[in-house]
Residue, then its C-alpha position, 0 to 999 in steps of 0.5 A: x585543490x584536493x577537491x579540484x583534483x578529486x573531481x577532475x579524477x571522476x569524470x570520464x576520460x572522452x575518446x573524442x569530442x566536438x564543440x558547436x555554437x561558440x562551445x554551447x552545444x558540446x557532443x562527446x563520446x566516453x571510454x568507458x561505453x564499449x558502444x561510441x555512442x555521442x553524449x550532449x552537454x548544452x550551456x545556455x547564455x545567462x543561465x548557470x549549470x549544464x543540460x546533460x543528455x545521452x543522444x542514444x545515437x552512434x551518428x554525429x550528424x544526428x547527434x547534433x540535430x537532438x543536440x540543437x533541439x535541445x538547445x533551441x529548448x532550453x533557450x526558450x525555457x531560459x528566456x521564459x523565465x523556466x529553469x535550465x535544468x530539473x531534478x530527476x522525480x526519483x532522486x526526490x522521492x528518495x530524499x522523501x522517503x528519508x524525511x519520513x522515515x522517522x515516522x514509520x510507525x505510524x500507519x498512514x506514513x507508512x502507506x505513504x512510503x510503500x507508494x513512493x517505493x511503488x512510484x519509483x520505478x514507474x517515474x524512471x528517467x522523468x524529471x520534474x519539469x514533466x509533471x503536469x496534469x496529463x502526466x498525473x493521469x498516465x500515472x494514475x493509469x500505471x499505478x493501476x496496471x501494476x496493482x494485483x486486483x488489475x482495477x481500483x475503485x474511485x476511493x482508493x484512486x482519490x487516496x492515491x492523488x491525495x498521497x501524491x499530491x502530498x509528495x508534490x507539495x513537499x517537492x515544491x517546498x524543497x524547490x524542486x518543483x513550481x507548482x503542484x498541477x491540477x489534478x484529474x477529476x475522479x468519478x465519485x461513482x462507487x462500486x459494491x465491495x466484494x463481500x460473502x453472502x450468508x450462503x457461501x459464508x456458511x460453505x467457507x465456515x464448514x470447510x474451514x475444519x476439513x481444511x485442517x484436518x486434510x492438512x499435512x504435518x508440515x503446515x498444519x500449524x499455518x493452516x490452524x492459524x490461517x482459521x483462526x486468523x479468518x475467523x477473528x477478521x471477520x468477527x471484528x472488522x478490524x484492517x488487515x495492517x492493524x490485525x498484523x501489528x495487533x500484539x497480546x496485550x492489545x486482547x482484554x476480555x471483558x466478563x458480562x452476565x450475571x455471574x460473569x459467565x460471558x465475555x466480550x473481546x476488545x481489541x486495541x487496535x492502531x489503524x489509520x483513523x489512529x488507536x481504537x478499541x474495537x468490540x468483537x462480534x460475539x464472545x467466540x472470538x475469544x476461543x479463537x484467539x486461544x486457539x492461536x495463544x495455545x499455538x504459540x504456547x507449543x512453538x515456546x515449550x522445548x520438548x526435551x525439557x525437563x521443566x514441567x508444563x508450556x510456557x507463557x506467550x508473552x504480552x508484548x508478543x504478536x498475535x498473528x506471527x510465525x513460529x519465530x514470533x515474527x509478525x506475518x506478513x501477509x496472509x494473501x496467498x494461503x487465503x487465495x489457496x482457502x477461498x479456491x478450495x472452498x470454492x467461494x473465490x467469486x461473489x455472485x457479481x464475479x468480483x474476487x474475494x480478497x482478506x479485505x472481503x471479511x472486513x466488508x462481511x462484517x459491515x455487511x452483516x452488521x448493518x443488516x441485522x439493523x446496527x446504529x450506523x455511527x456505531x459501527x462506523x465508531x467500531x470499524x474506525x470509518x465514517x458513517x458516510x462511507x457505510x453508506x456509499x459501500x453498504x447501502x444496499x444492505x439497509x433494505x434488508x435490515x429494514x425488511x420488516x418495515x418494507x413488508x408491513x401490511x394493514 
């Protein structure tokens, strides 16, 4: 009984109301709207609930006409076997968001999520029985809109489908949805990653001092992290998600030589191909990740205190962090900044540069100095396929002795 009252007590007070067709199509207009615009309520004979819809119209005779073409509708879909009502994709993609939620840590869960919450303002309104093919392709098409590069390339499309695609056959396992539709193909044609050639590679490393030097007071600590932060990435290929969650005691250093004079960095890294050690290019890696400790060293040490010396970062901190310790998020814009003022923003193709550009620098510049493909691919967390279809045009180059030999 209380529940009843409760009920009756949420619904919206009607102005005026008018019934059609034995009371199947019911027109009404609320006194909560200021603007008397008519609502729809549709009952289908032989199938439960109601078919709720705003007629977006202050007219009654056009209200009934959408009405009636709402009706006509919904009897066809009844009597085909359909169902009469259908869930917004919005309400779904919330309740998908919270079954995941408990495996956030992992890092393709978590791409998993970023795209729903991408998707949800670009399926308002749309409802499950609207998901078909075509739907899928202006979908796709959206998604590419809103991105910042304005254009994806053929794998990260397929990526996307493949996520969606998971999102669907949950929706069906929760009975929101019948089937999951056919998907559009994707040309598998690739294009050639935006990377630095040698040239503007070694313009963007000479620049990268006076970049700190012209610093103010104010960001000098960001931009001698931001430095030492580029030239880490393109050491050691790692993703930028992984290089965000990389904490101290994911750095080993590694002595090799006769005496131990050298050392090689190894990272632990947590990307999507799951927990790897990656291997640095060179041992200066190391120097540059002191750089960054010494950083954090001074954000720890009070000046006014009496306690001689810095203190200790401490192991289970973030390598990559603020002044607060907090992980950065993201280092795009101060990047974007860099690239603009060294004047390497644009590859020689005109393709913009990006942070994931000195992950394809270091591939590039790996495979041309003639390194075992599944070797990198191991070190990089990627397959040797995918070497091939983005860096293939470097293997000519690694070969070049070969190419040029002479009788």
């Amino acid at each position: 009984m209380a529940e009843e009252t409760a009920r009756k007590r949420a619904e919206p007070k009607v102005l005026e109301s008018k019934t059609f067709k034995d009371g199947a199509i019911y027109l009404y207009r609320r006194a909560d709207y200021k603007k008397p615009i008519w609502f729809i309520r549709i009952k289908v004979p032989g199938a439960k609930g109601y078919v709720w819809r705003s007629s977006r119209s202050t007219d009654e005779f056009e209200a009934y006409r959408i009405a009636e073409e709402l009706y006509n509708q919904s009897l066809v879909k009844v009597l085909s076997g359909g169902k009469l009502t259908s869930k917004r994709i919005s309400d779904g993609l919330l309740a998908y968001v919270k079954d995941l939620e408990g495996e956030r840590e992992r890092l393709s869960v978590h791409y998993k999520i970023l795209l729903a919450e991408r998707l949800k303002p670009l399926v308002k309104g749309k409802l499950y029985e609207e998901v078909d093919t075509a739907f899928i392709v202006q979908l796709t098409k959206k998604l590419v809109e809103v991105s910042a590069k304005r254009q994806l390339s053929p794998n990260t499309i397929k990526r996307l489908h493949a996520d969606i695609r998971q999102f669907l056959n949950w929706s069906v396992e929760m009975g929101y949805l019948d089937k999951v539709p056919v998907f559009p193909r994707v040309s598998s044609e690739q294009t050639r990653r935006p990377h630095f050639d040698i040239a503007d590679w070694r313009k963007l490393v000479r620049y990268l001092r006076e970049h700190i030097k012209n610093a103010h007071p104010s960001v000098l600590r960001d931009r001698k992290l931001l430095v030492n932060y580029v030239l880490v990435l393109a050491n050691t290929g790692i993703r930028v998600g992984e290089a965000k969650t990389l904490k101290w005691r994911d750095v080993r250093y590694l002595p090799f030589g006769k005496d131990g004079e050298g050392a090689n960095v190894v990272l632990t890294v947590k990307g999507k191909t799951g927990i790897r050690e990656v291997v640095a290019r060179t041992p200066a890696v190391r120097i540059y990740l002191e750089a960054i400790r010494e950083l954090r060293r001074e954000d720890l040490t009070d000046p006014k205190s009496d306690i001689y010396g810095k203190k200790d970062v401490p192991a289970d901190s973030y390598v990559f962090c603020g002044s607060d310790g907090a992980a950065i998020n993201s280092f795009k814009k101060s990047f974007a900044t860099l690239l603009r003022a060294a004047g390497v923003e644009f590859d020689s193709f005109g393709q913009r540069r990006s942070l994931y550009s000195l992950r394809h620098t270091y591939a590039t510049f790996r495979l041309e100095h003639g390194v075992n493909q599944y070797i990198l691919a191991r070190n990089m967390g990627t397959s040797v396929a995918m070497l091939e279809s983005f860096y293939g045009h470097t293997s000519n180059l690694a070969s070049a002795s070969e190419l040029t030999k002479m009788r």
